[in-house]
PDB file of the backbone (N, CA, C, O) and the ligand in Angstrom, with CONECT records:
HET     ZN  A 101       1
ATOM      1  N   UNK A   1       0.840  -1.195   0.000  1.00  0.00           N
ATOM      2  CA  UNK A   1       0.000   0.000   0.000  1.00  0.00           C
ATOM      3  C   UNK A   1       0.875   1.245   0.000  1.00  0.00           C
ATOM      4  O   UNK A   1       1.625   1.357   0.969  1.00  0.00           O
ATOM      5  N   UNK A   2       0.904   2.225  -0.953  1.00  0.00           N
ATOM      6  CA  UNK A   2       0.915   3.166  -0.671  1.00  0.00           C
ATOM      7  C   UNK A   2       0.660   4.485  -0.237  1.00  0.00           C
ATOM      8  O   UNK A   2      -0.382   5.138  -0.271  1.00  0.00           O
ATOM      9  N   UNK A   3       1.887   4.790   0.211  1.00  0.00           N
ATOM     10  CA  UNK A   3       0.670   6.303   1.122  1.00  0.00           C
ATOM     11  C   UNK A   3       1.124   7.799   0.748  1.00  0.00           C
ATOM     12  O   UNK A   3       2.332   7.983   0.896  1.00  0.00           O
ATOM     13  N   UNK A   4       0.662   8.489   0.462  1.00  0.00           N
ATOM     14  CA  UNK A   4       0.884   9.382  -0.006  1.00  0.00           C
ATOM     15  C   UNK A   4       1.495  10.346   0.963  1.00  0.00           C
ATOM     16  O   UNK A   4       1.049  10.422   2.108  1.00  0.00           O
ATOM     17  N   UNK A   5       2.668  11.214   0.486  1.00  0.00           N
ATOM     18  CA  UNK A   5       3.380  11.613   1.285  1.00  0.00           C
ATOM     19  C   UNK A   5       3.117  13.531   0.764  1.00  0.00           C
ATOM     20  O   UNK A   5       3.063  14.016  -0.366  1.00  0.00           O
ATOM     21  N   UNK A   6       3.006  14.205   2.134  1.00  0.00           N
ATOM     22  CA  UNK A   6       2.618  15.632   1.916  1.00  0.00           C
ATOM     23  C   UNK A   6       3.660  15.986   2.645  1.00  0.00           C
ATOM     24  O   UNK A   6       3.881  15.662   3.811  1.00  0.00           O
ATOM     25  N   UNK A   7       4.396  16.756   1.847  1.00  0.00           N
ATOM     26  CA  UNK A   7       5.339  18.151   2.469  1.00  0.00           C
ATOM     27  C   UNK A   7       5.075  19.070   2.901  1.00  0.00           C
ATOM     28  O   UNK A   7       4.322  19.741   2.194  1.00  0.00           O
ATOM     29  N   UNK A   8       5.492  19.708   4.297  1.00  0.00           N
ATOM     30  CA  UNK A   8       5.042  20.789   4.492  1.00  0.00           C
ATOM     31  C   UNK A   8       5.320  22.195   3.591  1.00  0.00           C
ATOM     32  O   UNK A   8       6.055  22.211   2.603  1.00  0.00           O
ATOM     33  N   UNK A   9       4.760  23.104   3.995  1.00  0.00           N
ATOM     34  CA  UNK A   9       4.769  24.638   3.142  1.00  0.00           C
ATOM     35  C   UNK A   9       6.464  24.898   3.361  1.00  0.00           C
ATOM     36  O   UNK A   9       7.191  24.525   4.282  1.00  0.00           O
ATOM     37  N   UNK A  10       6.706  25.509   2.415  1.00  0.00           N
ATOM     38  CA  UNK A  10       8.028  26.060   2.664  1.00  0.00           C
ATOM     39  C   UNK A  10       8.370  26.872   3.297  1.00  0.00           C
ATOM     40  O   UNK A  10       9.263  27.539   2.772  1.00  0.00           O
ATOM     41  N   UNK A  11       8.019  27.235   4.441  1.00  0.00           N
ATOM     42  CA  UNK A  11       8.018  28.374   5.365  1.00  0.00           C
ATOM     43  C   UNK A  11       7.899  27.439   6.658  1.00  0.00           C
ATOM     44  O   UNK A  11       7.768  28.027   7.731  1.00  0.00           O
ATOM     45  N   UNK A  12       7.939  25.752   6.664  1.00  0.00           N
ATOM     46  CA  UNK A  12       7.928  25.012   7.993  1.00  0.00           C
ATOM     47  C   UNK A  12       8.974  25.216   8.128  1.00  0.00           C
ATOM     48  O   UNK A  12       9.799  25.292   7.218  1.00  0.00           O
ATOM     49  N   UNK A  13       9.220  25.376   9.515  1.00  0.00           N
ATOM     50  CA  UNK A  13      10.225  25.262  10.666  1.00  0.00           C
ATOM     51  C   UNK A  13      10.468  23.999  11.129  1.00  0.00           C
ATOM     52  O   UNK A  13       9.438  23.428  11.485  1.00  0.00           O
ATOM     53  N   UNK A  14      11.574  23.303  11.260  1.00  0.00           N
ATOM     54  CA  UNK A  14      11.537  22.008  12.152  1.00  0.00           C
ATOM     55  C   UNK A  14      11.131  22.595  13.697  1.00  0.00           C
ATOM     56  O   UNK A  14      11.808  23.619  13.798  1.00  0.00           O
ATOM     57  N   UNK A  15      10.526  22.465  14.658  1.00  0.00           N
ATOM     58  CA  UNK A  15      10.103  23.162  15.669  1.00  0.00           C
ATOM     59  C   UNK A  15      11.076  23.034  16.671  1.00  0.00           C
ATOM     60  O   UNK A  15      12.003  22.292  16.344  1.00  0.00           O
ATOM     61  N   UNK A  16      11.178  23.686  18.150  1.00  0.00           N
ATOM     62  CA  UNK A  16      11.381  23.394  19.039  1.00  0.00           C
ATOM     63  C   UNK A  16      11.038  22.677  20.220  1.00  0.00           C
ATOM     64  O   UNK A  16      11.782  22.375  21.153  1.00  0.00           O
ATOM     65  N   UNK A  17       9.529  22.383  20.037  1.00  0.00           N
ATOM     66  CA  UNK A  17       8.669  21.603  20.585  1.00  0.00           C
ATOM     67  C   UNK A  17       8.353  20.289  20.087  1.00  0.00           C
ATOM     68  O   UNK A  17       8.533  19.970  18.912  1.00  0.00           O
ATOM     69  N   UNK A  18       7.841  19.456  21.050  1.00  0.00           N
ATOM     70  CA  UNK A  18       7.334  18.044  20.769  1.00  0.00           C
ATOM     71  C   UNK A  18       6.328  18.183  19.418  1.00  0.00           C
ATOM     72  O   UNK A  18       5.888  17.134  18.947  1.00  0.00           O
ATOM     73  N   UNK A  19       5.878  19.754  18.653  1.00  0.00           N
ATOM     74  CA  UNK A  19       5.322  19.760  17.331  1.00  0.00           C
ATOM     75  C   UNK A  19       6.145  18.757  16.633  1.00  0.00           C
ATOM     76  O   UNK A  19       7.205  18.377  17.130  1.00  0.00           O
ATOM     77  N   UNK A  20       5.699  18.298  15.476  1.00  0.00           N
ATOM     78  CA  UNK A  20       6.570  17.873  14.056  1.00  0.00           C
ATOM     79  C   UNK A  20       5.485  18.358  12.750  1.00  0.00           C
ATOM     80  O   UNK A  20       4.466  19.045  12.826  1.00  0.00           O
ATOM     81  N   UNK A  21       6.107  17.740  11.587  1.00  0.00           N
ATOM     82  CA  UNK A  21       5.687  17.612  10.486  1.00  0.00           C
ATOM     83  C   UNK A  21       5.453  16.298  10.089  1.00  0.00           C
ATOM     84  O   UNK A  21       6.376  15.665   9.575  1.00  0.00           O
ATOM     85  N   UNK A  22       4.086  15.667  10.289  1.00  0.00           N
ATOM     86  CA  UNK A  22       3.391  14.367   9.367  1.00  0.00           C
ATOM     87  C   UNK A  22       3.395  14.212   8.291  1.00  0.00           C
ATOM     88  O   UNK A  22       2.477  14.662   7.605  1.00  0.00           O
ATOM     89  N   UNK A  23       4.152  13.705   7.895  1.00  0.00           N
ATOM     90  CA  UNK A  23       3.703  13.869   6.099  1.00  0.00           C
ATOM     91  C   UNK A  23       2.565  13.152   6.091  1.00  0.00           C
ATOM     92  O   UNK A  23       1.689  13.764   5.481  1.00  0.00           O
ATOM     93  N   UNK A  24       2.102  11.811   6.631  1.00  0.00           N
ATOM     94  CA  UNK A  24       0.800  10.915   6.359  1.00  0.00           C
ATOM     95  C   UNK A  24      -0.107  12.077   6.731  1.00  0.00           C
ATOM     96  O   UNK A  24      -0.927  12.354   5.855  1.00  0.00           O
ATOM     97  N   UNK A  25      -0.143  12.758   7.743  1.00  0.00           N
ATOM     98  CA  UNK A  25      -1.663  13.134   8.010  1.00  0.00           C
ATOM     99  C   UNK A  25      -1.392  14.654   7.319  1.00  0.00           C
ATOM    100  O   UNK A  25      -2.317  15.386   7.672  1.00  0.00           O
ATOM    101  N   UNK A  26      -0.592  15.255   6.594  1.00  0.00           N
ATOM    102  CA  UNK A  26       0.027  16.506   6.098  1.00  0.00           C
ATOM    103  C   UNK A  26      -0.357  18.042   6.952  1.00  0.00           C
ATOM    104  O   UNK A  26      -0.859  19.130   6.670  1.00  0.00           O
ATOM    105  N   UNK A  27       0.230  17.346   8.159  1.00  0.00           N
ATOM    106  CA  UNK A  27      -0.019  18.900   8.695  1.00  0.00           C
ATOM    107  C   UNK A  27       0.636  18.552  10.377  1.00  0.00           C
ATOM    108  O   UNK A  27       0.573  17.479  10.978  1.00  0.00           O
ATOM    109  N   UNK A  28       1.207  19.755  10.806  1.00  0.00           N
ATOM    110  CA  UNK A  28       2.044  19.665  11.863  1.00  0.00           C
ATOM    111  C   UNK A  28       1.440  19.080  13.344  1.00  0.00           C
ATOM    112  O   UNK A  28       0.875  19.962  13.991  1.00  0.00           O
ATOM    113  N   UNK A  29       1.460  18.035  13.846  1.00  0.00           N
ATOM    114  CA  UNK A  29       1.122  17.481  14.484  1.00  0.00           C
ATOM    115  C   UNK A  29       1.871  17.024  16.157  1.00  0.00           C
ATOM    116  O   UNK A  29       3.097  16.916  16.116  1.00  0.00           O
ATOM    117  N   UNK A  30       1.268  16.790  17.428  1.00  0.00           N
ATOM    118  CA  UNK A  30       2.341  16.296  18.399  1.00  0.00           C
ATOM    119  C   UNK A  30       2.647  14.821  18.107  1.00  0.00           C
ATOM    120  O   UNK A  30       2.282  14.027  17.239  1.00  0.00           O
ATOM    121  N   UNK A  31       3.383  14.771  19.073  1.00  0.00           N
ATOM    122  CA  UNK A  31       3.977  13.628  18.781  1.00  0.00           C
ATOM    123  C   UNK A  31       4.062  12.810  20.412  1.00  0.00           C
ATOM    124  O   UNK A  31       3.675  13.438  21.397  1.00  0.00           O
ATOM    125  N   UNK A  32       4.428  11.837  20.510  1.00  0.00           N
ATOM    126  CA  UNK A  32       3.904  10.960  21.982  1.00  0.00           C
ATOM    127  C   UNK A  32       4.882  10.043  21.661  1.00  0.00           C
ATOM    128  O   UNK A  32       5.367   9.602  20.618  1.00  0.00           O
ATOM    129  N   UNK A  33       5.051   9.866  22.931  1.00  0.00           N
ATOM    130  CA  UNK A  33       6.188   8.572  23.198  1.00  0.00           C
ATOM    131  C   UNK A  33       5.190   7.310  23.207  1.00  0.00           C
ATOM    132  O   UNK A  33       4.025   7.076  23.531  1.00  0.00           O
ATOM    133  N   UNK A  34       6.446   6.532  22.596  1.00  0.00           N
ATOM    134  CA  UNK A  34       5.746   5.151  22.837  1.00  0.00           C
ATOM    135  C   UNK A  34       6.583   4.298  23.825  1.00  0.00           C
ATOM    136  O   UNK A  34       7.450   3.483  23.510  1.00  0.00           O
ATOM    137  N   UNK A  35       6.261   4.557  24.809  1.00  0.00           N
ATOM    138  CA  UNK A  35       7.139   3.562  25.638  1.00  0.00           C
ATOM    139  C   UNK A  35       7.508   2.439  25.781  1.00  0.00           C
ATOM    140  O   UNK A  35       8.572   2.136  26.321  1.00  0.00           O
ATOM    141  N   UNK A  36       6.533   1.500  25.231  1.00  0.00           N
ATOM    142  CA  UNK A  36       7.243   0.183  25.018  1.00  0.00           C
ATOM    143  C   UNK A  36       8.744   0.486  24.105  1.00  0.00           C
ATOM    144  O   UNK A  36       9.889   0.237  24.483  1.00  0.00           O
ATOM    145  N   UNK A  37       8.314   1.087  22.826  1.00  0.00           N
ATOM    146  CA  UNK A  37       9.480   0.723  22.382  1.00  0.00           C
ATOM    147  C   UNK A  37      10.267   1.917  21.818  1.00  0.00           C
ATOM    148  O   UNK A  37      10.929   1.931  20.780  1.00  0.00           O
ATOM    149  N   UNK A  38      10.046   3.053  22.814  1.00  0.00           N
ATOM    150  CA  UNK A  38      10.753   4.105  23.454  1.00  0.00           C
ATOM    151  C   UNK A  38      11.367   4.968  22.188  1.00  0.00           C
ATOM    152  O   UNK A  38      12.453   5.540  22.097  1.00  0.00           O
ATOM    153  N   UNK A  39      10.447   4.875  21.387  1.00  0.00           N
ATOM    154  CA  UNK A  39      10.668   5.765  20.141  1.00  0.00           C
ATOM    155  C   UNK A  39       9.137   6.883  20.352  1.00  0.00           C
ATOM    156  O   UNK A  39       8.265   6.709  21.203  1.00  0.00           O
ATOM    157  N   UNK A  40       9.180   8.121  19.201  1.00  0.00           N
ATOM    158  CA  UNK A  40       8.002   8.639  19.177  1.00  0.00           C
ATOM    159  C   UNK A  40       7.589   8.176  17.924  1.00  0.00           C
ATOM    160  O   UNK A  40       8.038   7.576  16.947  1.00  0.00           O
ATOM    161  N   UNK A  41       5.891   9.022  18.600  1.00  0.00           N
ATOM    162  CA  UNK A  41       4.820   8.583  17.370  1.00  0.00           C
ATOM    163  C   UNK A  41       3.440   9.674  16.974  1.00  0.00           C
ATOM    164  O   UNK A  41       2.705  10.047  17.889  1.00  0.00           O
ATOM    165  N   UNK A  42       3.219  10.076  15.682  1.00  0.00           N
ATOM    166  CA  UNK A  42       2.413  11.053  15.533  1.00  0.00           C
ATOM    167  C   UNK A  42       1.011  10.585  16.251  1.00  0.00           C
ATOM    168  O   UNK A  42       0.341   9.573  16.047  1.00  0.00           O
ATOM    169  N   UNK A  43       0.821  11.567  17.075  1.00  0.00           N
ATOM    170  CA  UNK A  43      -0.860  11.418  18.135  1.00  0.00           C
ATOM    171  C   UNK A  43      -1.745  10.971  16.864  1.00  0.00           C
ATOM    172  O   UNK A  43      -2.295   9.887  17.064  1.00  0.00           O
ATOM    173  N   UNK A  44      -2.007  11.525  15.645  1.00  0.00           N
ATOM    174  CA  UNK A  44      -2.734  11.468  14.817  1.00  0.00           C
ATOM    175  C   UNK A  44      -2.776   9.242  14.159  1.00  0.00           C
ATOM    176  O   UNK A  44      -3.488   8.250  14.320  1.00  0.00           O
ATOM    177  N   UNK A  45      -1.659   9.591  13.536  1.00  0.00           N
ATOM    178  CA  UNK A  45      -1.790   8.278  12.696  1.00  0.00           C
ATOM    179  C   UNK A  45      -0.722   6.997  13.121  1.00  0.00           C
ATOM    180  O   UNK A  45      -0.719   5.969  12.444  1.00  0.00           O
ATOM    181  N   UNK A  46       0.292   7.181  14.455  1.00  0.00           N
ATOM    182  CA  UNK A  46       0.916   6.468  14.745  1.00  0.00           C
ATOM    183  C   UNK A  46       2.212   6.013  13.908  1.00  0.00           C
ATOM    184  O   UNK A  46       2.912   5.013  14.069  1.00  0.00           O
ATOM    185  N   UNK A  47       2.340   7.242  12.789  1.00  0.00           N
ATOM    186  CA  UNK A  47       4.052   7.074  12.245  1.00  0.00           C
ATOM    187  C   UNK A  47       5.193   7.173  13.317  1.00  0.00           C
ATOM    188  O   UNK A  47       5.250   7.960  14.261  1.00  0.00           O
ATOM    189  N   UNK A  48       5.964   6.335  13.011  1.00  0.00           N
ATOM    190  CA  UNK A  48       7.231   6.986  14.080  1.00  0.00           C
ATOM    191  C   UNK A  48       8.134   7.952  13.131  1.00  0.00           C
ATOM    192  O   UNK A  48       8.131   8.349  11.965  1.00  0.00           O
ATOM    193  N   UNK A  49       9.131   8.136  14.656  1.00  0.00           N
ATOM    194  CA  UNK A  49       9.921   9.113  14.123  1.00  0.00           C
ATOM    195  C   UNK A  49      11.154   8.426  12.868  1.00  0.00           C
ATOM    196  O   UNK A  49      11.676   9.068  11.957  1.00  0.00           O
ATOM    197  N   UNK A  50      11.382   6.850  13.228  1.00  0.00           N
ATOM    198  CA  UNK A  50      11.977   6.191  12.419  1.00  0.00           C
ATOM    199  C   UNK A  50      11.681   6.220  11.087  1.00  0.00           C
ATOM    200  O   UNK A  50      12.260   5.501  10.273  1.00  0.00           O
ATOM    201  N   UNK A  51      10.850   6.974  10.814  1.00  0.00           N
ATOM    202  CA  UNK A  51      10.496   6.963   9.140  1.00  0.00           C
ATOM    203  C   UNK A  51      11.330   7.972   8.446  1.00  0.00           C
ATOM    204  O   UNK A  51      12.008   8.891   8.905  1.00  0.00           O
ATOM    205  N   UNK A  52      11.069   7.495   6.961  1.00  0.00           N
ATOM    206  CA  UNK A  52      12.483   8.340   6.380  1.00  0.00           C
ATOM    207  C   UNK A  52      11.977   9.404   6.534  1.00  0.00           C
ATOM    208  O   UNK A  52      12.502  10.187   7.326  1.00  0.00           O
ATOM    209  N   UNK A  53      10.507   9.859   5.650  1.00  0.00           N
ATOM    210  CA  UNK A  53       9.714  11.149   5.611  1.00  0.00           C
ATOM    211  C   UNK A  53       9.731  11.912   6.444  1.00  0.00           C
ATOM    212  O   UNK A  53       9.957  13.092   6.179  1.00  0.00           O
ATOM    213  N   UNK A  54       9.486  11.468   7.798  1.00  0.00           N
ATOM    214  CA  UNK A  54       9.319  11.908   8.813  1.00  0.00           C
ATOM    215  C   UNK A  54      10.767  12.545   9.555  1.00  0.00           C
ATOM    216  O   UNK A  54      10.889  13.636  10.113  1.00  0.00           O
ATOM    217  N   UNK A  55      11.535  11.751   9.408  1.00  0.00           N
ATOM    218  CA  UNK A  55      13.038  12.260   9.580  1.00  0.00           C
ATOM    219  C   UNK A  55      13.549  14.094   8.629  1.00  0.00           C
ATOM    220  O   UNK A  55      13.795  15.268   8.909  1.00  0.00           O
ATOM    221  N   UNK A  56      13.435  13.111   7.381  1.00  0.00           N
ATOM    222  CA  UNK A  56      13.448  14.521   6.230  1.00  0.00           C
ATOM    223  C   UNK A  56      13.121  15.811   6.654  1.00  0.00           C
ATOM    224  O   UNK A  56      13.964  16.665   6.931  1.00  0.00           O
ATOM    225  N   UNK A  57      11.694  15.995   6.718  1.00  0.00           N
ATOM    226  CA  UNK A  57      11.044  16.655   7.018  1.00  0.00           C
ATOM    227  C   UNK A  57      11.084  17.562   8.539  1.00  0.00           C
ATOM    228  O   UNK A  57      10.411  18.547   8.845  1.00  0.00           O
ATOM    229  N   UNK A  58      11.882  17.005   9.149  1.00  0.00           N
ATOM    230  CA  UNK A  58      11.619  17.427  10.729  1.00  0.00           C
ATOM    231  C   UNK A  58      13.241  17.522  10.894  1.00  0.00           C
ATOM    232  O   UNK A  58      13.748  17.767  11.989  1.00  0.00           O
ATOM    233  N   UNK A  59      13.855  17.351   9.949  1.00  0.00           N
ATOM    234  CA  UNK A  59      15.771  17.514   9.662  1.00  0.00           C
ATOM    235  C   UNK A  59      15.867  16.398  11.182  1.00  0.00           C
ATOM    236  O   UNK A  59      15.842  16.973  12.270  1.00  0.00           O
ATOM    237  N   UNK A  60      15.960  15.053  11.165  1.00  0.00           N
ATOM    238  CA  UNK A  60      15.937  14.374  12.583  1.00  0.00           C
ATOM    239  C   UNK A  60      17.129  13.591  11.971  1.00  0.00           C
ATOM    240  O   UNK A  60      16.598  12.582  11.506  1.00  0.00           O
ATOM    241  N   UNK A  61      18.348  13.531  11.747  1.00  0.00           N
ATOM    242  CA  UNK A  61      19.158  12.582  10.800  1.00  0.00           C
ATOM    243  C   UNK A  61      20.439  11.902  11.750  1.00  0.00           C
ATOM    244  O   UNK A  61      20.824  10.734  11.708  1.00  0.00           O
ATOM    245  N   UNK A  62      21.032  13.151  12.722  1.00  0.00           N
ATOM    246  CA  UNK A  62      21.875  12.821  13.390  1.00  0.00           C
ATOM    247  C   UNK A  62      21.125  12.418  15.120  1.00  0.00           C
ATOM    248  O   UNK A  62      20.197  13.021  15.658  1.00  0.00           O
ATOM    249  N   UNK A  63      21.965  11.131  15.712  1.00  0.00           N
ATOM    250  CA  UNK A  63      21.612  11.119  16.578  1.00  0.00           C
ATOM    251  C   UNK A  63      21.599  11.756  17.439  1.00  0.00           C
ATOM    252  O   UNK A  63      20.789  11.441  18.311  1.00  0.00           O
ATOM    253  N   UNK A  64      22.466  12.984  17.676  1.00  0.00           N
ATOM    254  CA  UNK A  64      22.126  13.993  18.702  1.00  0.00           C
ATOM    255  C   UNK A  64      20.801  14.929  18.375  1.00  0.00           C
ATOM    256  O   UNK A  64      20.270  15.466  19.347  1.00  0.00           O
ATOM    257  N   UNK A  65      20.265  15.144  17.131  1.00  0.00           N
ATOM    258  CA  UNK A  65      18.948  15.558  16.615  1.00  0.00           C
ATOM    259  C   UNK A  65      17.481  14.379  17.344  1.00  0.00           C
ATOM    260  O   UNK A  65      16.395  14.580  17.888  1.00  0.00           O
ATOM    261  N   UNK A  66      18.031  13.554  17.065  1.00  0.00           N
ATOM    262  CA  UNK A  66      16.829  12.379  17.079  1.00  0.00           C
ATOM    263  C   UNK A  66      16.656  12.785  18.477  1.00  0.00           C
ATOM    264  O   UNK A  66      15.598  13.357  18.739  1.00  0.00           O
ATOM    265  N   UNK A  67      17.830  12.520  19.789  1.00  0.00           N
ATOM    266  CA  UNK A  67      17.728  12.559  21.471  1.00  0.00           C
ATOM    267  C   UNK A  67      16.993  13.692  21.685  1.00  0.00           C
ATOM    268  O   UNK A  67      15.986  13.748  22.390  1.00  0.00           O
ATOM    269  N   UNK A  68      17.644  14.875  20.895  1.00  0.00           N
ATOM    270  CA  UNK A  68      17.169  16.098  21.679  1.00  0.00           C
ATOM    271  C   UNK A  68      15.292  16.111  20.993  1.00  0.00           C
ATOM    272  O   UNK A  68      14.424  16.520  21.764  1.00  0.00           O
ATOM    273  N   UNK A  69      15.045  15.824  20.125  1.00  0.00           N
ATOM    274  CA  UNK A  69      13.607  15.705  19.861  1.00  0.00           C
ATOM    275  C   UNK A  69      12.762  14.717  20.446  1.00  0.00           C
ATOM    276  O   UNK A  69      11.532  14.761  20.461  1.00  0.00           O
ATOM    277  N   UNK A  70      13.775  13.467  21.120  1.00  0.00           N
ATOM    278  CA  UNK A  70      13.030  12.478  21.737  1.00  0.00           C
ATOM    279  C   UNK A  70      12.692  12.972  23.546  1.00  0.00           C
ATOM    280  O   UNK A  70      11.846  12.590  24.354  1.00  0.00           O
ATOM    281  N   UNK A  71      14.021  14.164  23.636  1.00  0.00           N
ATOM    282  CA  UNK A  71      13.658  14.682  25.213  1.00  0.00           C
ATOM    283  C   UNK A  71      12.446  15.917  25.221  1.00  0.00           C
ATOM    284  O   UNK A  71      11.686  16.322  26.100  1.00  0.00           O
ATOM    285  N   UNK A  72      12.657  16.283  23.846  1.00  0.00           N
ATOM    286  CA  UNK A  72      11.018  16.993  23.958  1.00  0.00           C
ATOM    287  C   UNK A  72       9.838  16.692  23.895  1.00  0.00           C
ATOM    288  O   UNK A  72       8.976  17.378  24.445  1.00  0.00           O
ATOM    289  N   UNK A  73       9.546  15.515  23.154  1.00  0.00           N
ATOM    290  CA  UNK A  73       8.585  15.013  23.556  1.00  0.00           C
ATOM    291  C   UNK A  73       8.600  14.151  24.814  1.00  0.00           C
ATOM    292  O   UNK A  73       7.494  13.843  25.259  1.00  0.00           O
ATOM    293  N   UNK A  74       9.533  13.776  25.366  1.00  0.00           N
ATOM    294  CA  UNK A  74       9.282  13.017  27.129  1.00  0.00           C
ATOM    295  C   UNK A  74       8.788  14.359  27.783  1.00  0.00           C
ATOM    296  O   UNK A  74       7.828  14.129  28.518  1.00  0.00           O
ATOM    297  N   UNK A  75       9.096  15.530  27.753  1.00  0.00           N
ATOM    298  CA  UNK A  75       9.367  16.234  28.497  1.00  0.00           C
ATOM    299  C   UNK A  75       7.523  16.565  28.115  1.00  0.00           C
ATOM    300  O   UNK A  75       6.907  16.731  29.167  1.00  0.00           O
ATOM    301  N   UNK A  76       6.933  16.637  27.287  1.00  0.00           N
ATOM    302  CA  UNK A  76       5.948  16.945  27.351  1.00  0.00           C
ATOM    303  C   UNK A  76       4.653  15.832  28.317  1.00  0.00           C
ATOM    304  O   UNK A  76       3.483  16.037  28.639  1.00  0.00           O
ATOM    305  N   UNK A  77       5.359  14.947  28.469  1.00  0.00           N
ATOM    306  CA  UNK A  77       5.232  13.556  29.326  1.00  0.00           C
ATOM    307  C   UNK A  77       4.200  12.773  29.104  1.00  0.00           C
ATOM    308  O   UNK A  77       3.990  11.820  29.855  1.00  0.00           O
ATOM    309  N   UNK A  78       2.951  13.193  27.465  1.00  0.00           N
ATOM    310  CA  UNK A  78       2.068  12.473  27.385  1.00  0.00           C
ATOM    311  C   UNK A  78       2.705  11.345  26.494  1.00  0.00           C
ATOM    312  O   UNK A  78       3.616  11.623  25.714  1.00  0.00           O
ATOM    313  N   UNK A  79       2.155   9.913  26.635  1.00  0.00           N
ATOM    314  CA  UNK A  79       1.826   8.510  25.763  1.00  0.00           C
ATOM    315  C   UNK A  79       0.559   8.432  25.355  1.00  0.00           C
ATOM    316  O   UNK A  79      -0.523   8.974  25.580  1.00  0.00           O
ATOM    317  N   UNK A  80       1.008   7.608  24.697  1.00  0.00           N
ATOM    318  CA  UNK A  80      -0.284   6.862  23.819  1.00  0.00           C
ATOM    319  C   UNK A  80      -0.718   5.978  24.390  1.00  0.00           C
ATOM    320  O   UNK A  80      -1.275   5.098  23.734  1.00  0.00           O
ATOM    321  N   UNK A  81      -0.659   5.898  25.394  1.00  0.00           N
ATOM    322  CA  UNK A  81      -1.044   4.460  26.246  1.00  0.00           C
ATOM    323  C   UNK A  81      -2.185   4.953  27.146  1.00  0.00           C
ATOM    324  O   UNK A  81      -2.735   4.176  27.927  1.00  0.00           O
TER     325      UNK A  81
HETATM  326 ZN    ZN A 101       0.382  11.438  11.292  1.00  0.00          ZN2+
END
């Protein structure tokens, strides 16, 4: 299946906040830890951050990028659970 992938406007910001950019649901969305398996995940459609799109889009490439976006969303302290 494919899914269609939406870019944000060219005027997105990668944020400073637990915000991101969805490409599945195409529009800036939070994001929630998943604690079992301690990655994040869009509140909306349950992409993680492990996706390429989602990486791209939110510039998440280096692992000191990925931590510091994974301590903003802990820090916001909601799950999906
Ligand atoms: Zn989504």
């Amino acid at each position: 299946m494919e899914r269609r992938i939406i870019p944000p406007p060219a005027d997105w910001k990668a944020t400073t906040t637990a915000f991101a950019w969805c490409p599945y649901c195409g529009r800036a969305v939070n994001f929630v830890m998943d604690n079992r398996l301690n990655i994040a995940r869009c509140e909306r459609c349950g992409i993680s951050e492990n996706d390429f799109y989602v990486r791209q889009f939110n510039r998440i490439w280096r692992e000191s990028e990925l931590n510091s976006f994974l301590k903003k969303v802990k820090r916001r302290g909601k799950t999906n659970q």
